[in-house]
mmCIF file of the C-alpha atoms, coordinates in Angstrom:
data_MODEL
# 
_entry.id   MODEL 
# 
loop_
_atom_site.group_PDB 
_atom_site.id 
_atom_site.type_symbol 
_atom_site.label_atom_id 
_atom_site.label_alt_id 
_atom_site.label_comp_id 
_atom_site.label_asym_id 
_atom_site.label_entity_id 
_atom_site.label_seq_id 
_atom_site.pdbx_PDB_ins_code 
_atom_site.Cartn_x 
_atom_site.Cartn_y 
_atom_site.Cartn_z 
_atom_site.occupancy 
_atom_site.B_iso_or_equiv 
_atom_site.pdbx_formal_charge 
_atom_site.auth_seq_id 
_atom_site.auth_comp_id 
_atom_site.auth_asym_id 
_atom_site.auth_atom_id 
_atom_site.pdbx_PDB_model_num 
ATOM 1   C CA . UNK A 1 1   ? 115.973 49.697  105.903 1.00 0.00 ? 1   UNK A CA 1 
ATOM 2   C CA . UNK A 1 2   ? 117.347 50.450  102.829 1.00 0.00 ? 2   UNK A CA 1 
ATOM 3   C CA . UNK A 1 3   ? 119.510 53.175  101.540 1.00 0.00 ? 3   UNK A CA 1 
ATOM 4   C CA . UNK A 1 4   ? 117.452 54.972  99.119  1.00 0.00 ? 4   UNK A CA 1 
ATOM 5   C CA . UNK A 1 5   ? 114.495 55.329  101.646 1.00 0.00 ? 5   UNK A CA 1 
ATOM 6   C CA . UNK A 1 6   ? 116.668 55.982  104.433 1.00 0.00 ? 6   UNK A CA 1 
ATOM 7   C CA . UNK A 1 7   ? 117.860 58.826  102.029 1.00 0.00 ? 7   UNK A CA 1 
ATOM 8   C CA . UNK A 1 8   ? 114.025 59.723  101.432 1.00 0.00 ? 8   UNK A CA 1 
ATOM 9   C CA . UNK A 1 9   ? 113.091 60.047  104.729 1.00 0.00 ? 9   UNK A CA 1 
ATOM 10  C CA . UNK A 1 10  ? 116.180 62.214  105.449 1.00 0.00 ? 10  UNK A CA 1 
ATOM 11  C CA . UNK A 1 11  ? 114.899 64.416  103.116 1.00 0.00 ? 11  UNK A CA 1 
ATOM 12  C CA . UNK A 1 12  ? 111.086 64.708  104.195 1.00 0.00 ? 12  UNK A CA 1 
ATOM 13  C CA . UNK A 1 13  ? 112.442 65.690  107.372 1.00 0.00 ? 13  UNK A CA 1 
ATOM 14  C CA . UNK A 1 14  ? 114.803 68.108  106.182 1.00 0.00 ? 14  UNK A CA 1 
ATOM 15  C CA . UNK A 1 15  ? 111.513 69.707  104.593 1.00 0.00 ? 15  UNK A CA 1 
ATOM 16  C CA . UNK A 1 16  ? 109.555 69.110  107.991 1.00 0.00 ? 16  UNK A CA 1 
ATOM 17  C CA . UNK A 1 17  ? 111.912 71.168  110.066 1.00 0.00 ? 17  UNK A CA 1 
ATOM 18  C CA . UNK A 1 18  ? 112.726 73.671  107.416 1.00 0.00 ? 18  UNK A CA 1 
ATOM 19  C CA . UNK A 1 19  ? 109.095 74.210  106.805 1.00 0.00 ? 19  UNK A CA 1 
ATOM 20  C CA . UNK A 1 20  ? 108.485 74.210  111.084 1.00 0.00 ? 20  UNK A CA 1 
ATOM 21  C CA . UNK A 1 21  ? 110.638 77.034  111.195 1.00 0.00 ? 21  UNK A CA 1 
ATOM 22  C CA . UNK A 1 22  ? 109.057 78.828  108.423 1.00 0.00 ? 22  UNK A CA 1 
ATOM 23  C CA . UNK A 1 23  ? 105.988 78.625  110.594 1.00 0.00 ? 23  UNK A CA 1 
ATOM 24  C CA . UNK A 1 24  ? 107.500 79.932  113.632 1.00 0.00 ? 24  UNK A CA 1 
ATOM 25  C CA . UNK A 1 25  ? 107.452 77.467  115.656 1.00 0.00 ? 25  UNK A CA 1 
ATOM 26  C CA . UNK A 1 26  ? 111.009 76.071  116.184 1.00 0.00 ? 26  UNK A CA 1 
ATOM 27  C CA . UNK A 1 27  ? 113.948 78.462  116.085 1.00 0.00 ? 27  UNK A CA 1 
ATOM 28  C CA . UNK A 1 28  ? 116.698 78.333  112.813 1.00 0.00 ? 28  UNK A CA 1 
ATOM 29  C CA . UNK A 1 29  ? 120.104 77.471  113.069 1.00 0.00 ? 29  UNK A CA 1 
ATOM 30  C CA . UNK A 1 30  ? 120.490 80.926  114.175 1.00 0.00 ? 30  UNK A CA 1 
ATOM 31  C CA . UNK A 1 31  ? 118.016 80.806  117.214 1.00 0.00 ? 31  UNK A CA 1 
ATOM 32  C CA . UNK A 1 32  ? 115.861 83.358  115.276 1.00 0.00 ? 32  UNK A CA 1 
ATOM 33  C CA . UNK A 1 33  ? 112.470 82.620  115.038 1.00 0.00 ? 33  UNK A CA 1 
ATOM 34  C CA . UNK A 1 34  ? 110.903 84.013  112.137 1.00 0.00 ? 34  UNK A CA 1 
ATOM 35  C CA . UNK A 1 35  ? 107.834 83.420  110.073 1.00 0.00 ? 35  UNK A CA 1 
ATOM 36  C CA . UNK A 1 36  ? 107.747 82.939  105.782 1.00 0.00 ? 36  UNK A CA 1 
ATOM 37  C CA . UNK A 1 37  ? 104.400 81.310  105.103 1.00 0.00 ? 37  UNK A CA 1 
ATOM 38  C CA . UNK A 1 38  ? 104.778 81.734  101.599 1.00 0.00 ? 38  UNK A CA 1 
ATOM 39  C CA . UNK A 1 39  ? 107.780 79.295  101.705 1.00 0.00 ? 39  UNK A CA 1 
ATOM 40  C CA . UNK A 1 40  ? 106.128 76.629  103.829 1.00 0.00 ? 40  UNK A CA 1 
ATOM 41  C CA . UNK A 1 41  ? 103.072 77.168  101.208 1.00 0.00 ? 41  UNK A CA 1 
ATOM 42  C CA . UNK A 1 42  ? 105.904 75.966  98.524  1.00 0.00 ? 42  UNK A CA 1 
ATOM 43  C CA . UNK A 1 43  ? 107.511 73.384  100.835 1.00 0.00 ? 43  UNK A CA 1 
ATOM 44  C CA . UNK A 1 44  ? 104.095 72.096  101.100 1.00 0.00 ? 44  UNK A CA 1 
ATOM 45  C CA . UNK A 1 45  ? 103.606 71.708  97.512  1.00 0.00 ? 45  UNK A CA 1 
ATOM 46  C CA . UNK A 1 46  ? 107.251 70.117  97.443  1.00 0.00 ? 46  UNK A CA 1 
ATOM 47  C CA . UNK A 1 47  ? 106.413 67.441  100.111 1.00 0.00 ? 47  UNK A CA 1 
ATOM 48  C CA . UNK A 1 48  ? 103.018 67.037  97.897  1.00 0.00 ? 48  UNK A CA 1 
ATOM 49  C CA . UNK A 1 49  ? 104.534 66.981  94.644  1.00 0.00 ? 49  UNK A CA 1 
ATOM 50  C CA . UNK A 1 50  ? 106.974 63.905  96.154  1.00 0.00 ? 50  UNK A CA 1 
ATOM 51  C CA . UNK A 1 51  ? 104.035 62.130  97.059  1.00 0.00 ? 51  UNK A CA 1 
ATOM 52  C CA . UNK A 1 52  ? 102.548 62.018  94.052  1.00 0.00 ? 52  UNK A CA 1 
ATOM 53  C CA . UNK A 1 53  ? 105.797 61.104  92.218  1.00 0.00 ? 53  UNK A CA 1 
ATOM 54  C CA . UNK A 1 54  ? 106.856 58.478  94.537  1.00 0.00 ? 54  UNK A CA 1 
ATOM 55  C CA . UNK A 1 55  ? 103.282 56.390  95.208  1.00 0.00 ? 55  UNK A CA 1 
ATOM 56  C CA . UNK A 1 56  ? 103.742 52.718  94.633  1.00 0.00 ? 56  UNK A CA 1 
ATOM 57  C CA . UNK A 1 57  ? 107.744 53.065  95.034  1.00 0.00 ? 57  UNK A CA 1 
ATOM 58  C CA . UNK A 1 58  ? 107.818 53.813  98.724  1.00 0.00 ? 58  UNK A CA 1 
ATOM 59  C CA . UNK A 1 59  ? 107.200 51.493  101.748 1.00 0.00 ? 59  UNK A CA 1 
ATOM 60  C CA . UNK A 1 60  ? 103.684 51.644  103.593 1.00 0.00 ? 60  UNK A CA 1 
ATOM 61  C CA . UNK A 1 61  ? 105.510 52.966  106.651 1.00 0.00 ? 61  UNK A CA 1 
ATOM 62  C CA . UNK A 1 62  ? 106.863 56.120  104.969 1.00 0.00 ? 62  UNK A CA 1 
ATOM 63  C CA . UNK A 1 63  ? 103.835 56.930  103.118 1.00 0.00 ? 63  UNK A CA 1 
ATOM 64  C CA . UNK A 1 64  ? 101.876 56.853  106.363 1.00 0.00 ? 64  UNK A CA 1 
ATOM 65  C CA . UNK A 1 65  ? 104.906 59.174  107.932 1.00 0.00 ? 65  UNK A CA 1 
ATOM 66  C CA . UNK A 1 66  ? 105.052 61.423  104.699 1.00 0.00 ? 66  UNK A CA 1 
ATOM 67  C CA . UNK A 1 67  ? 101.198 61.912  104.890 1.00 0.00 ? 67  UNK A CA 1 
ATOM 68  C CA . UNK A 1 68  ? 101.401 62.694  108.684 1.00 0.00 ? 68  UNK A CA 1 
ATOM 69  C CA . UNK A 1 69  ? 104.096 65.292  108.298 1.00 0.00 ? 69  UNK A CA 1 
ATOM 70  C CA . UNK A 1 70  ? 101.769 66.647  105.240 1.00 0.00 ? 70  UNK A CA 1 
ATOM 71  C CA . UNK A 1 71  ? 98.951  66.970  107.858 1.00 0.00 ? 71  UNK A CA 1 
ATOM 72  C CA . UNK A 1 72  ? 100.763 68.644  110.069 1.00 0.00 ? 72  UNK A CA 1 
ATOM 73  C CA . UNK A 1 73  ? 102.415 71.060  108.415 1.00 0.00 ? 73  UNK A CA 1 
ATOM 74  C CA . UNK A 1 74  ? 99.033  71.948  106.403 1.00 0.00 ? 74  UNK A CA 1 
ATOM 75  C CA . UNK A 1 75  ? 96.985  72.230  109.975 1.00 0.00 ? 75  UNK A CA 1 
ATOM 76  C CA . UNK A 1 76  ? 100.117 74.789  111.202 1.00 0.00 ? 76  UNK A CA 1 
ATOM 77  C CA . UNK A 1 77  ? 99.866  76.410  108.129 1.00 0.00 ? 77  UNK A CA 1 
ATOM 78  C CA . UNK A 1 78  ? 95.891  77.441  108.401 1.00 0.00 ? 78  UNK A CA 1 
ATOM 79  C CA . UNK A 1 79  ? 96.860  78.628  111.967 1.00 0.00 ? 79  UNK A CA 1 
ATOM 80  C CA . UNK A 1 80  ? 99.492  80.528  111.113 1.00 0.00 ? 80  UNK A CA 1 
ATOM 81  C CA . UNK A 1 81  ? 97.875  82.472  108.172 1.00 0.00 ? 81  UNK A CA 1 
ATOM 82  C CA . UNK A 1 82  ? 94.708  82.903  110.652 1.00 0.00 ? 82  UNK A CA 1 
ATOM 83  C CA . UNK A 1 83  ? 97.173  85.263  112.971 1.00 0.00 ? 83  UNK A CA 1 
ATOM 84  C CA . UNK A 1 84  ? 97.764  88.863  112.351 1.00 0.00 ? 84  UNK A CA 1 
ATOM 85  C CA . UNK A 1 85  ? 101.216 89.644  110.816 1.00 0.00 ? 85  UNK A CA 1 
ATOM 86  C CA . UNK A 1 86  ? 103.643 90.254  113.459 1.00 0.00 ? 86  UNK A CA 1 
ATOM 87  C CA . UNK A 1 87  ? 105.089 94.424  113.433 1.00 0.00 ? 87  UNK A CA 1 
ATOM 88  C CA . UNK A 1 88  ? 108.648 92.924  112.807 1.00 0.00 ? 88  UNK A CA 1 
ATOM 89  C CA . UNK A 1 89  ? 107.540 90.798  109.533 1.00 0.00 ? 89  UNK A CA 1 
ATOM 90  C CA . UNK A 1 90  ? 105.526 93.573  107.845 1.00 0.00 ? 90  UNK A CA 1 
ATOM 91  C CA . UNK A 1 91  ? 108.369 95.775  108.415 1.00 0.00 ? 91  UNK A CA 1 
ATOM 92  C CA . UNK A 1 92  ? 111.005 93.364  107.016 1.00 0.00 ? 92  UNK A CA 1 
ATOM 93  C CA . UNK A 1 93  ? 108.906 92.893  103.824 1.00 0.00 ? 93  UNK A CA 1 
ATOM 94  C CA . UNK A 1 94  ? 108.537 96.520  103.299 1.00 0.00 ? 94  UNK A CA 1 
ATOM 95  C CA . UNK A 1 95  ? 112.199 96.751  103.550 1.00 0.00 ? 95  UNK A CA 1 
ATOM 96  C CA . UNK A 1 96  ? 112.308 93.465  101.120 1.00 0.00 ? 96  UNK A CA 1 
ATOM 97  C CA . UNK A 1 97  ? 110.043 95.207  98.741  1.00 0.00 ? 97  UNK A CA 1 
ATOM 98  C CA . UNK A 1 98  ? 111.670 98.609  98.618  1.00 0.00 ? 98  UNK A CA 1 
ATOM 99  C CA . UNK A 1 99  ? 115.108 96.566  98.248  1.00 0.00 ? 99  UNK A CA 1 
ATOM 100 C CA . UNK A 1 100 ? 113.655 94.656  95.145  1.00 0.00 ? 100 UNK A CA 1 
ATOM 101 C CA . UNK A 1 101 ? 111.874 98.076  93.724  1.00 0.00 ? 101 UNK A CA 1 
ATOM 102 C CA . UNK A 1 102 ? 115.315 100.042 94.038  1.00 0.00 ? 102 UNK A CA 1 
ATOM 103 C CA . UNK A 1 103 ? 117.275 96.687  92.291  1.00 0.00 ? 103 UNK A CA 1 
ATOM 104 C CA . UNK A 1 104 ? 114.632 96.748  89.305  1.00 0.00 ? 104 UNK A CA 1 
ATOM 105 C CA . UNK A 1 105 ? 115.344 100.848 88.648  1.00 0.00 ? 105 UNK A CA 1 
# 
């Protein structure tokens, strides 16, 4: 395989996971797991966006795996905003929000 898609497929799954844990289902780095749908809404796009971009100048092989990782992140995504907001997460973006209303003053 060469470098350059070894490089893009690095990088697809660096989105994958990143956007996994912004779903909740696989801890961070930390061991936290948290959710931050409105990131994996943008890492989404992101993943889409390369798509788009990249058609014709990627191999058959990582299309099919970029569109399967698209799939499944978009499928976790509709379940995930289907749930009611967890007590911790509302509280955190209140706190967020005040944070970013006392910074603007």
């Amino acid at each position: 395989m060469e470098k350059n898609d070894q490089l893009f497929m690095q990088l697809i799954y660096m989105f994958h996971t990143s956007a996994m844990q912004g779903l909740g289902k696989i801890a961070d780095p930390t061991g936290q797991v948290n959710r931050n749908l409105e990131y994996v809404n943008q890492t989404i796009d992101l993943m889409e966006m390369l798509k788009v971009k990249t058609k014709g100048n990627i191999s058959e092989d990582i299309e099919k795996m970029l569109d399967g990782m698209l799939s499944e992140l978009k499928l976790n995504y509709v379940d995930e905003k289907g749930k009611p907001e967890k007590k911790e997460e509302v509280k955190k973006e209140k706190v967020s929000t005040a944070k970013k209303k006392k910074n603007a003053k």
